[in-house]
PADREN-925210 format. One record per residue (C-alpha): residue number from 1; residue in one letter; y, x, z. Coordinates in steps of 0.1 Angstrom, whole numbers, plus 2048, in hexadecimal, padded with zeros to 3 digits. Layout:
! PADREN-925210
{atom NUM A {Y X Z}}
...
//
This chain:
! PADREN-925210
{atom 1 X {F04 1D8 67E}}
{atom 2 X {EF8 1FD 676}}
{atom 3 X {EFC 214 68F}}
{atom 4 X {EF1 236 688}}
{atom 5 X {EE1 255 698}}
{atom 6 X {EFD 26A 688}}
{atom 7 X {EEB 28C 693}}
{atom 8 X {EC7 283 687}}
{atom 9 X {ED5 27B 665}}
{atom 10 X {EEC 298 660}}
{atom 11 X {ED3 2B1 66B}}
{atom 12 X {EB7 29D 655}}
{atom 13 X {ED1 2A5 638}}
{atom 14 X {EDD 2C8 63E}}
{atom 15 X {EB5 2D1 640}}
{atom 16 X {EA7 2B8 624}}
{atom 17 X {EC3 2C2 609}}
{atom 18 X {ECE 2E0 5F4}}
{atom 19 X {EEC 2F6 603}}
{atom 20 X {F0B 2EA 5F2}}
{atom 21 X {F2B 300 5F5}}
{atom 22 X {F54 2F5 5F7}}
{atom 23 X {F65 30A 5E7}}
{atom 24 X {F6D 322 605}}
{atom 25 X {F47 325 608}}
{atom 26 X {F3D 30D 61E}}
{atom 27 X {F1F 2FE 61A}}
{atom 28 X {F25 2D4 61A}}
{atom 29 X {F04 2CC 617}}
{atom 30 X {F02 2B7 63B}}
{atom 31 X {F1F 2A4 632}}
{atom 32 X {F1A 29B 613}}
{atom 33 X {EF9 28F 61D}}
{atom 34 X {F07 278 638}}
{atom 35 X {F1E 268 61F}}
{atom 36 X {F02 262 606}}
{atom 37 X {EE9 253 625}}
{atom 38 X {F06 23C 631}}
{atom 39 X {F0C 232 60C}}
{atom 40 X {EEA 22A 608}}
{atom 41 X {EE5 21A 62B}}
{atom 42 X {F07 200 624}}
{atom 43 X {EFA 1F8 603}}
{atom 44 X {ED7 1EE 60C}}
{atom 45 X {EE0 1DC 62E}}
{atom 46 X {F02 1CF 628}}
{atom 47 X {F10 1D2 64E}}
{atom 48 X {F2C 1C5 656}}
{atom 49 X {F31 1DD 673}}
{atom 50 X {F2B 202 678}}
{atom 51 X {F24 21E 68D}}
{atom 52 X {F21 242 68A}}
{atom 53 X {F13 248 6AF}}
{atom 54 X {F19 26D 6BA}}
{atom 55 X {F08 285 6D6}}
{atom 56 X {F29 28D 6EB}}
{atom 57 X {F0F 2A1 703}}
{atom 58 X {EEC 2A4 6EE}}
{atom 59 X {EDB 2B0 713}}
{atom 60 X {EEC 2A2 72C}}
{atom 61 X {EE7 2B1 754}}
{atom 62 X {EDE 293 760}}
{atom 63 X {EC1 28E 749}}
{atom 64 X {EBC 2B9 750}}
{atom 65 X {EBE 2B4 775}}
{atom 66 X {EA1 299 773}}
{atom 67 X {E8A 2AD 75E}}
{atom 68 X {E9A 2CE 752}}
{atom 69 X {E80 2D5 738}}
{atom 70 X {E96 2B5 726}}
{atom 71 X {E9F 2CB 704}}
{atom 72 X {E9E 2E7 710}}
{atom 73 X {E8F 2F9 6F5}}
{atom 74 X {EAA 2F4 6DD}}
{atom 75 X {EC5 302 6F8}}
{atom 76 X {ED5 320 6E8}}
{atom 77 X {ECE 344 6FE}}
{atom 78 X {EE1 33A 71B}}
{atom 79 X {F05 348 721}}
{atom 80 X {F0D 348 74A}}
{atom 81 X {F1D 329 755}}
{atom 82 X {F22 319 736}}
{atom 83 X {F16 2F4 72A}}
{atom 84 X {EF5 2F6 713}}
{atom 85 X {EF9 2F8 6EE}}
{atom 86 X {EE4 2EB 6D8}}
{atom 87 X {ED5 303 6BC}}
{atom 88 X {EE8 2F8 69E}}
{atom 89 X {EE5 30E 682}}
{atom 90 X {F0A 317 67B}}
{atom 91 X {F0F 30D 657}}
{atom 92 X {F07 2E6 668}}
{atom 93 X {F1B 2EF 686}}
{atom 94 X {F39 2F7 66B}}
{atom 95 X {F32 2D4 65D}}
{atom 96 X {F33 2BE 678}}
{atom 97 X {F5F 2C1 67B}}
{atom 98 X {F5E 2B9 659}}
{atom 99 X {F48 29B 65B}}
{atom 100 X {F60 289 677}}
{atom 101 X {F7E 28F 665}}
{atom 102 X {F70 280 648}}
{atom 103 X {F60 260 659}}
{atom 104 X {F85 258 669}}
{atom 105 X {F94 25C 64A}}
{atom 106 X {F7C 247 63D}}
{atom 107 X {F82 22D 660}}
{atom 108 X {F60 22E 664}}
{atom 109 X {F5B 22C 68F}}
{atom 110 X {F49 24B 69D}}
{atom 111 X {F42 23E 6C0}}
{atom 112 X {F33 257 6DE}}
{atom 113 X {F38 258 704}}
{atom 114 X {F3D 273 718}}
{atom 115 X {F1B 283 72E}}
{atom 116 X {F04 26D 717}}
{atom 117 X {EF2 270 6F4}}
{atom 118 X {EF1 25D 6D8}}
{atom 119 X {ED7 24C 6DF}}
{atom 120 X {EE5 23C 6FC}}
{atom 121 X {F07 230 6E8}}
{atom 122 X {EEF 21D 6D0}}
{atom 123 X {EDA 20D 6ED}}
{atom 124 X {EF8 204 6FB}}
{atom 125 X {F09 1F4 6DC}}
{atom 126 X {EE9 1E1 6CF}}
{atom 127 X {EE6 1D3 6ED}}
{atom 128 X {EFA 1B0 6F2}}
{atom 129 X {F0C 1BA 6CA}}
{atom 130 X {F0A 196 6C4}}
{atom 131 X {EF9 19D 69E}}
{atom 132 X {EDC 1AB 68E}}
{atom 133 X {EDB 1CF 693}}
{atom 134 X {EC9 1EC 681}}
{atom 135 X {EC7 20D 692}}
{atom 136 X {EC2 229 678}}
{atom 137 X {EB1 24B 688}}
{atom 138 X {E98 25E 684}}
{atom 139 X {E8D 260 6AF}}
{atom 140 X {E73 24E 6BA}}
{atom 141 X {E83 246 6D9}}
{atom 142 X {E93 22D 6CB}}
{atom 143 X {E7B 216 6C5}}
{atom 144 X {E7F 20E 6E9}}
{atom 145 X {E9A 1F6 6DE}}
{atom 146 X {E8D 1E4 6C2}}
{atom 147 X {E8B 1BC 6CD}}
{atom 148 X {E83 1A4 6B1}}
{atom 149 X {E95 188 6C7}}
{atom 150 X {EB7 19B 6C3}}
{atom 151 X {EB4 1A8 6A8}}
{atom 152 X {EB2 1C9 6B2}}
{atom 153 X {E9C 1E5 695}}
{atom 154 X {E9A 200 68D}}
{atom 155 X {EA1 211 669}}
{atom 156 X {E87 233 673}}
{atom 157 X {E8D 24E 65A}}
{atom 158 X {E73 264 669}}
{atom 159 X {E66 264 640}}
{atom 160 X {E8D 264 62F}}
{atom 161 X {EA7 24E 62F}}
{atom 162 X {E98 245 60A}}
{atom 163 X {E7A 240 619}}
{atom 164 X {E81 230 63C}}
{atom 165 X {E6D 217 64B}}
{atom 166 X {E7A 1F6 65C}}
{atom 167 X {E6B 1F4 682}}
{atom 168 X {E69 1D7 693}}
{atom 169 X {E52 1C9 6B5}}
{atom 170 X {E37 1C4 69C}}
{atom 171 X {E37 1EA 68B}}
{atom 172 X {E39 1F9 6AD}}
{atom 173 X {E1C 1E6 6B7}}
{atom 174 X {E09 1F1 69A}}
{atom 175 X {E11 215 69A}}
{atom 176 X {E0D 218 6BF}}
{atom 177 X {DF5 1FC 6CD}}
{atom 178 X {E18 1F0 6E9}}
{atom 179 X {E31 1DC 6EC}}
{atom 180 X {E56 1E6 6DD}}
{atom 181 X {E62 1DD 703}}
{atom 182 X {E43 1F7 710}}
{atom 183 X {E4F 213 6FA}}
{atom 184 X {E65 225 712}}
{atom 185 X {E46 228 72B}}
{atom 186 X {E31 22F 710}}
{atom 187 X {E45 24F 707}}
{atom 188 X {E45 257 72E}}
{atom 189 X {E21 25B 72F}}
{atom 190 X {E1A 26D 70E}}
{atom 191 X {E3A 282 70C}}
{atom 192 X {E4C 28F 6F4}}
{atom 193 X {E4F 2B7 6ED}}
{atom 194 X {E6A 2B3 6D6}}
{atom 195 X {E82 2A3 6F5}}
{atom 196 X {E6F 2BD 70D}}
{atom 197 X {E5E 29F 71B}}
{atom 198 X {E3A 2A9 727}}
{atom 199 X {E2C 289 72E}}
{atom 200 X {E0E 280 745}}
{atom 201 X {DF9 2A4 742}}
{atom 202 X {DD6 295 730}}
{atom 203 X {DE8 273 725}}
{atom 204 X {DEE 270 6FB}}
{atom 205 X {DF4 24F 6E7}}
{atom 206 X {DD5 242 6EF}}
{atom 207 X {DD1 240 710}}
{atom 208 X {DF5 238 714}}
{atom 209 X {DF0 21C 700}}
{atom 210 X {DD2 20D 70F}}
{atom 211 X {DE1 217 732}}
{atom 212 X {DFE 1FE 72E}}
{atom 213 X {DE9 1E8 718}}
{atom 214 X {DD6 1E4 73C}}
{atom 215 X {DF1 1E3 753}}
{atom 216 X {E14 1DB 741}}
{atom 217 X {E29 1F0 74C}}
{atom 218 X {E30 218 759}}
{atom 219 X {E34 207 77F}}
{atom 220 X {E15 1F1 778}}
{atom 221 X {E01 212 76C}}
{atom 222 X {E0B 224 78C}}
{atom 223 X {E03 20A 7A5}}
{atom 224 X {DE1 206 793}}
{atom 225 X {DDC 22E 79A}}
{atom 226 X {DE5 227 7BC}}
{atom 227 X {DCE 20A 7C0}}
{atom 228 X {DAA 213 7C8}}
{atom 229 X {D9B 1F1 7BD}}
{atom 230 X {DAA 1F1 798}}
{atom 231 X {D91 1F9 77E}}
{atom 232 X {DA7 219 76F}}
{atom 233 X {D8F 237 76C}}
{atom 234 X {D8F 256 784}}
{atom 235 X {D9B 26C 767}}
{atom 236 X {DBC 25A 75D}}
{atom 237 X {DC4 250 782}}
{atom 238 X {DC4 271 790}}
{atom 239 X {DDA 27C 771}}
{atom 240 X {DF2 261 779}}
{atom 241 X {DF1 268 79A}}
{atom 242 X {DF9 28D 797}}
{atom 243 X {E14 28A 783}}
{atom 244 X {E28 272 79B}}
{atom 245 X {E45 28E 79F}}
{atom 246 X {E4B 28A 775}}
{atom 247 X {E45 262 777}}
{atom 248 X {E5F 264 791}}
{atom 249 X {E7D 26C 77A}}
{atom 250 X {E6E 267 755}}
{atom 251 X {E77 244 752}}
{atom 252 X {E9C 249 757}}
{atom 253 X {EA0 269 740}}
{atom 254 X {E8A 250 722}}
{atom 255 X {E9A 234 728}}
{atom 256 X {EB8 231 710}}
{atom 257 X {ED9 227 721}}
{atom 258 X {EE1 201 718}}
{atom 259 X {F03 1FB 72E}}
{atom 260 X {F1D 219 727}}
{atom 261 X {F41 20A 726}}
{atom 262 X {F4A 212 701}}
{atom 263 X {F65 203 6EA}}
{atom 264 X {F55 1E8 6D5}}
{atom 265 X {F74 1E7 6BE}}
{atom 266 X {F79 1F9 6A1}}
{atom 267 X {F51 1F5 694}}
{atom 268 X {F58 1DE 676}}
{atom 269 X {F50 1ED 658}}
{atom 270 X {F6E 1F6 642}}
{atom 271 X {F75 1E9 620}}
{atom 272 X {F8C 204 616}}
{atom 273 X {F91 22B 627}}
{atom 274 X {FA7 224 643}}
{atom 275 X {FB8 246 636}}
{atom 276 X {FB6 24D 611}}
{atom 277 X {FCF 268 610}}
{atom 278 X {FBD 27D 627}}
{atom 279 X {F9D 273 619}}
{atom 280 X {FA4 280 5F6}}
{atom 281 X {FB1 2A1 607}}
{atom 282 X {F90 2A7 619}}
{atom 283 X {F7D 298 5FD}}
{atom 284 X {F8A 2B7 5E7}}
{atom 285 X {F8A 2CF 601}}
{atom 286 X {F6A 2CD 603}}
{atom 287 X {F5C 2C4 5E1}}
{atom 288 X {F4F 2A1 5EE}}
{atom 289 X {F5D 290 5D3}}
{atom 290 X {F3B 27F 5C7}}
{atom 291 X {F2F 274 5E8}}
{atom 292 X {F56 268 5F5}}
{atom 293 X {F5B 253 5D7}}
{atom 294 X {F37 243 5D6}}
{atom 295 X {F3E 237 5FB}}
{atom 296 X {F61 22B 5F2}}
{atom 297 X {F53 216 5D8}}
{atom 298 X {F37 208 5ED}}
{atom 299 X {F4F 1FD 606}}
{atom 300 X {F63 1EF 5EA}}
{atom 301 X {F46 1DB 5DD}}
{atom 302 X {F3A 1CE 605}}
{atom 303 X {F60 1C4 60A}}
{atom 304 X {F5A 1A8 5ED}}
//
């Protein structure tokens, strides 16, 4: 099963690609982007099942009520009383309609949850899926739920989707000197200032790493700070200890959801568009022609 981060792909296409114009002007670039990752993805992998996982709330207020630095730097100026937006440029904002309404003609699942991200639909539907699955995105968060026993990676197109690197326990061990199951604390202590994270003030990769190297987990770290006779130095205990407030909440605004109640049906990947009429309408709307029947034929191909 593939089950994409739908947002880190379009946007990694809308910025990585030339702007590409519909006839009434708008630029298609996003979408036809998508289409051509998702083609390229299918034909590599062969899945039998996929999902393109959505942010039905990109910042939710209960990860904002925890630690409301969480994103907020790509909050558009805020308008009184109104639910954070996410600074989209607008020809991407324009595309994003259109990408849905081709995916459903396409009967391609688009899977969200209400109050959580897209992160936390994927966590949830790796988890227990019952077969191999690959998790294409370009976040690092999740590498949190890569597990060799389940077969659980991830496809990390931090470099491209050409270019994308597999990630599994051993990769995450190399690149990072911990565990795949002690990446979530990991991230706690360093932070992360592209979530608005700030980590452990005076903690990086290193001493992250060596901390839980040393003591196994985030609660094993923080009873060693707490425990005068454990070898940990003065310098990283008192950091540790200072920032209890943060270490408080940070693991549950990391930690990617793994038990929403979502609809498992629907995810197999289809041989044929579940809606060709439509598709061919939007595929000429919108001058996606080339990417639309490239997909099509893929599909064709893994239906044999």
């Amino acid at each position: 099963m593939l089950l994409l981060d739908t947002a880190s792909m379009y946007f990694r296409a809308f910025f990585g690609a030339p702007e590409i114009l519909a006839p009434d002007g708008t630029n298609v670039n996003a979408v036809r982007g998508l289409l051509g990752y998702v083609s390229t993805l299918v034909e590599q992998y062969q899945p039998t099942h996929l999902a393109c996982c959505w942010d039905e709330d990109w910042r939710p207020q209960w990860r904002v009520d925890l630690i409301p630095s969480y994103k907020a730097h790509r909050v558009v100026a805020e308008v009184d009383e109104a639910p954070d937006v996410e600074e989209v440029p607008d020809p991407l904002q324009r595309q994003v309609p259109i990408m849905r309404e081709v995916l459903e003609a396409f009967g391609i699942a688009v899977v969200g949850a209400p109050g959580y991200e897209a992160d936390d639909v994927i966590g949830t539907l790796a988890t227990g899926a019952g077969m191999p699955v690959d998790v294409v995105t370009g976040d690092r968060d999740l590498f949190q739920l890569v597990d060799d026993a389940a077969g659980v990676r991830v496809l990390y197109i931090g470099k491209g989707v050409g270019r994308h690197e597999r990630v599994d326990e051993a990769w995450v061990q190399a690149k990072y000197g911990v565990r795949a199951d002690q990446y979530a604390d990991f991230a706690t202590l360093r932070g992360d200032a592209s979530d608005g994270l700030p980590g452990v003030k005076g903690v990086g990769d290193k001493t992250a790493a060596s901390l839980l190297a040393a003591y196994g987990d985030l609660a094993g770290v923080r009873a060693a700070a707490e425990d005068p006779d454990t070898p940990l130095g003065p310098g990283p205990r008192r950091k540790i200890k200072d920032a209890a407030p943060y270490l408080d909440v940070a693991p549950k605004v990391v930690a990617v959801a793994r038990d929403l109640e979502l609809d498992r049906s629907g995810l197999a990947l289809p041989r044929t568009p579940a809606d060709p009429d439509a598709l061919a309408v939007l595929a000429e709307r919108w001058s996606l022609a080339s990417p639309v029947t490239r997909l099509v034929d893929v599909l064709r191909v893994r239906g044999t």
